[in-house]
C-alpha positions in Angstrom: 74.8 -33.1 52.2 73.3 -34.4 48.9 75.1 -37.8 49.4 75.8 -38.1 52.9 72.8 -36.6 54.8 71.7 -39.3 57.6 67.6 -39.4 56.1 68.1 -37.7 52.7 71.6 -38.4 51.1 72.0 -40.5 47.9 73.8 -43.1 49.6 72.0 -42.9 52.8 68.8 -44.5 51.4 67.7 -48.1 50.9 65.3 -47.3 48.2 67.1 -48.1 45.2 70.6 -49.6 44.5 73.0 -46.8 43.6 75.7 -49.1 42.2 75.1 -51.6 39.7 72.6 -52.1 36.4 70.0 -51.1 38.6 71.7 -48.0 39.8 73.1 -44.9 38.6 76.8 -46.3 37.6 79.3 -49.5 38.0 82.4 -50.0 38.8 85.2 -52.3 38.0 84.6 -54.9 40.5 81.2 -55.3 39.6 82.4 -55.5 36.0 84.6 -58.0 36.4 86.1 -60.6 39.3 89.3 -60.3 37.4 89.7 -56.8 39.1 89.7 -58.1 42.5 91.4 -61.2 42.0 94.3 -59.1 40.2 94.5 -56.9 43.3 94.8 -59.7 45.5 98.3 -60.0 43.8 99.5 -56.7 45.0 102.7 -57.7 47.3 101.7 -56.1 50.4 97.7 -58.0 50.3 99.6 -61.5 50.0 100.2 -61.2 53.5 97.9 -63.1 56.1 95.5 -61.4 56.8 93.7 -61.1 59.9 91.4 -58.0 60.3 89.1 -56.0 57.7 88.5 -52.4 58.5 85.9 -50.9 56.3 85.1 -47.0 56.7 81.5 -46.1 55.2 79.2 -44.0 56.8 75.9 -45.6 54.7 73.7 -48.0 57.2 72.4 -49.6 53.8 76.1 -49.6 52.2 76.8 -51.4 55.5 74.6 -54.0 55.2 75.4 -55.2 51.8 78.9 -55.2 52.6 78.1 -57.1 55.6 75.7 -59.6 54.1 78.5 -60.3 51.1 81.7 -60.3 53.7 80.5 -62.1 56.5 80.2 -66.0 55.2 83.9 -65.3 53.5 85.2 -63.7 57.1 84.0 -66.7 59.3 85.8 -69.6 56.6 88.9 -67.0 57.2 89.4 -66.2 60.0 89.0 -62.5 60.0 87.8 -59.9 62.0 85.2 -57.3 60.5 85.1 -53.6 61.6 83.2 -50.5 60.6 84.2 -47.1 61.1 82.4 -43.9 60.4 85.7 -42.1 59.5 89.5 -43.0 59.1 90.5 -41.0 62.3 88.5 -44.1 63.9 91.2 -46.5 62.9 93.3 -47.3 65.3 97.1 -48.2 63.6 98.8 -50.8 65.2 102.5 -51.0 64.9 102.7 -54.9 65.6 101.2 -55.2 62.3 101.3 -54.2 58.9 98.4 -52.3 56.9 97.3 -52.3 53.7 94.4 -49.6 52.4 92.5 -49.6 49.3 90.8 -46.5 48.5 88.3 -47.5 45.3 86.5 -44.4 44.1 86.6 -42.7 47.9 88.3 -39.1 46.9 85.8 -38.4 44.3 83.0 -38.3 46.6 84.2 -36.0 49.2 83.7 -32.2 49.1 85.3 -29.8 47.7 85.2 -26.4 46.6 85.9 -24.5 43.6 88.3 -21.1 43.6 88.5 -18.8 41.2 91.9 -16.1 40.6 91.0 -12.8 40.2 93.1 -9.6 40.4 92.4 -9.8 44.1 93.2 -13.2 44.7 91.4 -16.4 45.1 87.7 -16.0 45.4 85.2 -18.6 45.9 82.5 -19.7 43.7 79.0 -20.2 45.6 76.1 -21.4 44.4 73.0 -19.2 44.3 69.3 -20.3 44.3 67.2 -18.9 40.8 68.2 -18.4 37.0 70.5 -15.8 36.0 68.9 -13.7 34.4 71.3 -11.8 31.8 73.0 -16.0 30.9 71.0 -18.6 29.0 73.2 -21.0 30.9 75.1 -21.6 33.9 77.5 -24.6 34.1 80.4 -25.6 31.3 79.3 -29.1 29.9 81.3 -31.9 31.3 81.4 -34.9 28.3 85.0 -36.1 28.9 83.8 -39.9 29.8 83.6 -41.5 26.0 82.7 -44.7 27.8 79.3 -43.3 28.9 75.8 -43.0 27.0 75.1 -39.1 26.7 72.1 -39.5 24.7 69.4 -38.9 27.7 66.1 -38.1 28.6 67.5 -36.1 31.5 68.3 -32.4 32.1 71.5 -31.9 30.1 74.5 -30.3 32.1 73.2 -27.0 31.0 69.6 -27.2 32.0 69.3 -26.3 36.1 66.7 -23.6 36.2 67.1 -23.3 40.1 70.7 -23.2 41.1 73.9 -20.4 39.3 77.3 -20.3 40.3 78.4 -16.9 41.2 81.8 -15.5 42.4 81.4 -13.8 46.1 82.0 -10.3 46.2 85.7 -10.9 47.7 88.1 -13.2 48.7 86.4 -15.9 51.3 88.8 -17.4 54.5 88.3 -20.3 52.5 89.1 -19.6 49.5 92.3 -17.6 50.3 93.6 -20.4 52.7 93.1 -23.3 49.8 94.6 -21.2 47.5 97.6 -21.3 49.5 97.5 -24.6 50.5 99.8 -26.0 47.5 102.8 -23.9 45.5 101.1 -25.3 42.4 97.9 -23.4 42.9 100.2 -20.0 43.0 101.6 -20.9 39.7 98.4 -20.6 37.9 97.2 -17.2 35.5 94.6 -14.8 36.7 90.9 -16.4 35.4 92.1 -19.7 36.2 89.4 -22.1 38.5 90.4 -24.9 40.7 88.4 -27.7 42.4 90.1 -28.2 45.9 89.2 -30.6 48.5 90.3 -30.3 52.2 88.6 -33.0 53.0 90.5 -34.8 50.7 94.1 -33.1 52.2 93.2 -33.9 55.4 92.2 -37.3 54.6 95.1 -38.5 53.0 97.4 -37.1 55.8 95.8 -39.1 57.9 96.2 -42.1 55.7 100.1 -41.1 55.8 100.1 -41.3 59.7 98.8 -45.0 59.4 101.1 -46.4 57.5 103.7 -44.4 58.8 105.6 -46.2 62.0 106.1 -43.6 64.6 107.5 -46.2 67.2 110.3 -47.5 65.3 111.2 -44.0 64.4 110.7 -45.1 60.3 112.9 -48.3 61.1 110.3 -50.0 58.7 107.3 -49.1 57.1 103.6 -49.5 59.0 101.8 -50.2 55.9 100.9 -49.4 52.2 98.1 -48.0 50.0 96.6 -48.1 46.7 94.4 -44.9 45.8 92.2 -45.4 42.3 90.0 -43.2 41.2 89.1 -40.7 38.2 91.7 -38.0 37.6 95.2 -37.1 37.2 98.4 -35.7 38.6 97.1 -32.4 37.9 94.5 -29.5 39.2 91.0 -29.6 37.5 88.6 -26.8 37.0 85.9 -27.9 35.5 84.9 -31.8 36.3 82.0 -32.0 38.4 79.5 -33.8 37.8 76.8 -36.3 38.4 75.8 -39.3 37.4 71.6 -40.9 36.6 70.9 -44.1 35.5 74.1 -44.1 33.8 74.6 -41.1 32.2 75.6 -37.6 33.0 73.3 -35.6 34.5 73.3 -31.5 35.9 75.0 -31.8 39.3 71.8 -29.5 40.0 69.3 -32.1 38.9 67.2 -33.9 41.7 69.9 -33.8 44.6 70.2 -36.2 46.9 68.8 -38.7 43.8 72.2 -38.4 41.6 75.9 -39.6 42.4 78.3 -36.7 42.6 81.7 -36.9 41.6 84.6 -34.5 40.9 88.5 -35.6 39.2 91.0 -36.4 42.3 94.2 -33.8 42.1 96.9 -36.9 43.0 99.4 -34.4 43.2 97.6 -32.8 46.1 97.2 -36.2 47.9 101.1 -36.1 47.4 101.6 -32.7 49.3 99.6 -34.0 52.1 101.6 -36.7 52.8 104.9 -36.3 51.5 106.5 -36.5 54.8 105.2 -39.6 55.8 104.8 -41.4 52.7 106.4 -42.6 49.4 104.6 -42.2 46.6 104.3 -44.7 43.2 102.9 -43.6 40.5 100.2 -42.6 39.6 99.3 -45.4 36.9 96.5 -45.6 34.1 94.3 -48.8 35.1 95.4 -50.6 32.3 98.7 -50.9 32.3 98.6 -51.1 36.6 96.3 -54.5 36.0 98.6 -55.6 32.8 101.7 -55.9 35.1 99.9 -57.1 38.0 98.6 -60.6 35.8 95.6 -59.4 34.3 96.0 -61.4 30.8 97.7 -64.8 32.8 94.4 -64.9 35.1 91.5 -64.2 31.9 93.3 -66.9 30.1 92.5 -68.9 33.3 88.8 -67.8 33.8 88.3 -68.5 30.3 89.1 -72.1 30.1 87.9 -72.8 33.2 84.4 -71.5 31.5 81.5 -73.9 30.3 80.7 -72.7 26.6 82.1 -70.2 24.6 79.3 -67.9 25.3 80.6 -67.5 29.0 84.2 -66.9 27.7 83.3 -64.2 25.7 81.7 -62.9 28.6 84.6 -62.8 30.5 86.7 -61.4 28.2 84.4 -58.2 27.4 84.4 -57.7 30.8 88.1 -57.7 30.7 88.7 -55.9 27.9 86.4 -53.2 29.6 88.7 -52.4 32.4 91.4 -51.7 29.8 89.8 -50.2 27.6 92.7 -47.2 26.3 89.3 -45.3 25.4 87.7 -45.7 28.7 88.1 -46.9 32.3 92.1 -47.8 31.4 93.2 -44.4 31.4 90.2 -42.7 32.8 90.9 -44.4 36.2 94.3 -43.8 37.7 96.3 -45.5 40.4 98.8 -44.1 42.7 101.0 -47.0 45.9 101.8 -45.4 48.9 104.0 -47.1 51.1 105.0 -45.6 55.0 108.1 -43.9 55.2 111.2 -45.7 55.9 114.9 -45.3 56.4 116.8 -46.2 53.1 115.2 -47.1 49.9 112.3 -49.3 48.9 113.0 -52.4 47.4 112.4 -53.6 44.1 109.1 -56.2 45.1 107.9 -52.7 47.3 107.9 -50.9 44.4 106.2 -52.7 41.5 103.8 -52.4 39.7 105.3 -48.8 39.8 108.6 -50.0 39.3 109.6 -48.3 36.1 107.7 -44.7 36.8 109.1 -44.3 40.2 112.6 -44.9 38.3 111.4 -41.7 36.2 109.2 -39.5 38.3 112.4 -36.9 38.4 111.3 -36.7 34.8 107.4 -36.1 34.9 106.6 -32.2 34.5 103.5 -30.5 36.3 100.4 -29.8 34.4 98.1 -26.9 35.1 94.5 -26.3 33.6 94.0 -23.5 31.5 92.7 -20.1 32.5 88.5 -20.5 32.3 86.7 -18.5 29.5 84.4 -17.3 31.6 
């Protein structure tokens, strides 16, 4: 509700730009046109392309995308489309699909479970201080990359909202904390962010690039999925975002951007029958194989004064940064089932990972302290 509301949500609202230097945070393509231009590389986007599906359910998002997309689409040849949802998106076997998903899991719902003796119960949110705590929400300050010294609330500081466990296992929270083995795994005191939107979203993306005519004679399509997190459950990273720095969820909603790490592994379990999976891949080294350096070293001497160059390559640098967004953004290929095994050109840039994932082990987040 606090971003999606039709009147009220944070990206429903033409008031202020939410992404940008103006807005509340950036992202790599504003950072830098290397990022796009190094995704255009991807295998599957050097086909011709012919239509552009976008799904965002912002009328103000809309129009941006349309004022920027519209010039390009008419000296192209493409056809534009806008969906409110994926389910709207028709696939069509007679030609092949390729998705980009750029910081779209983050923003979907989710809820957060914590195991008791009794099984999973759900955390709820409550309206008023707590009276016996002085505070009540865990500081989240894993983003080095970010300015922390603010004016604003801290993560600590709502005085009208407290989490607090219901009384007993919710439907809810007893059917998500079945919905993957992993979750099972984990210790008594342990909490878990889990999105079903998310699940059911990514099934979904499965079924598109899956090709149910040809009975998985070839594949319908591909993905690429990047976005903050890890192969791994997380307890503990919500958060939200104000003129750049990390704010209390709690603090003026409907006026912050909310965000929460994406589980890949859980994206995984929802489509492992319709899907392979690459990866996931730190941002770095996905952009490093995909041409990152060959195409700086081309902005930069196609730039007018060394002023500009060093522009470009701070920009750069940013993306990569091993501190930063490099590892703090991950990337994870799909590509539609299909009978026998991918080829070498399907696979990269996750060539060398999906060679080893037999190897990777499962990570779990420690039992909270709470």
């Amino acid at each position: 509700m606090c971003l999606s509301h039709p009147t009220a949500g944070y990206y429903m609202k033409a008031s202020k730009p939410v992404i940008g230097s103006e807005g509340d945070f950036i992202t790599s393509p504003e950072i830098s046109q290397v990022f796009g231009e190094v995704f255009s590389q991807f295998p599957a986007a050097r086909s011709a392309t012919k239509e552009i599906h976008l799904v965002e359910t912002s009328p103000t998002m809309r129009t941006a995308q349309e004022a920027k997309l519209s010039p390009l689409a008419q000296q192209q040849g493409w056809t534009l489309h806008w969906h409110d949802g994926l389910d709207q998106v028709q696939p069509d076997s007679t030609k092949y699909t390729l998705v980009l998903a750029h910081e779209f899991f983050d923003a979907l719902p989710f809820h957060l479970l914590q195991k008791t003796h009794h099984g999973w119960q759900e955390v709820l949110i409550a309206s008023g201080p707590d009276p016996a705590a002085a505070t009540v929400l865990n500081s989240c300050s894993n983003n080095p990359t970010l300015d922390f010294s603010s004016s604003n609330p801290p993560a600590n500081a709502s005085l009208r909202f407290r989490q607090v466990l219901s009384p007993s296992p919710t439907p809810s929270s007893t059917l998500l904390g079945l919905s993957s083995a992993r979750f099972q795994k984990l210790p008594v005191g342990s909490r878990i962010e889990v999105s079903p939107a998310s699940f059911r979203i990514a099934r979904r993306l499965g079924e598109i690039l899956y090709d149910q005519e040809s009975q998985a004679a070839r594949s319908a399509g591909s993905a690429l999925i990047v976005d903050y997190g890890g192969e791994k459950v997380y307890g503990n990273s919500f958060r939200a975002f104000k003129d750049h720095k990390i704010v209390d969820p709690f603090y003026l909603p409907g006026e912050c951007d909310l965000t929460v790490n994406v589980d890949f592994a859980y994206l995984k379990d929802a489509s492992a029958d319709l899907a392979t999976h690459l990866g996931p891949l730190s941002q770095a080294i996905f952009l490093q194989r995909m041409g990152l350096q060959a195409r700086l070293d081309a902005l930069k001497a196609a730039a007018k004064d060394e002023s500009r160059r060093n522009d470009i390559e701070r920009a750069a640098k940013r993306l990569v940064d091993p501190t930063g967004m490099g590892t703090q953004y991950q990337i994870m290929g799909m590509v539609g089932k299909k009978k026998g095994e991918l080829t070498d050109e399907e696979r990269w840039p996750f060539l060398e990972i999906a060679r080893s994932s037999s190897q990777n082990t499962e990570v779990h987040e420690q039992p909270s302290s709470s």
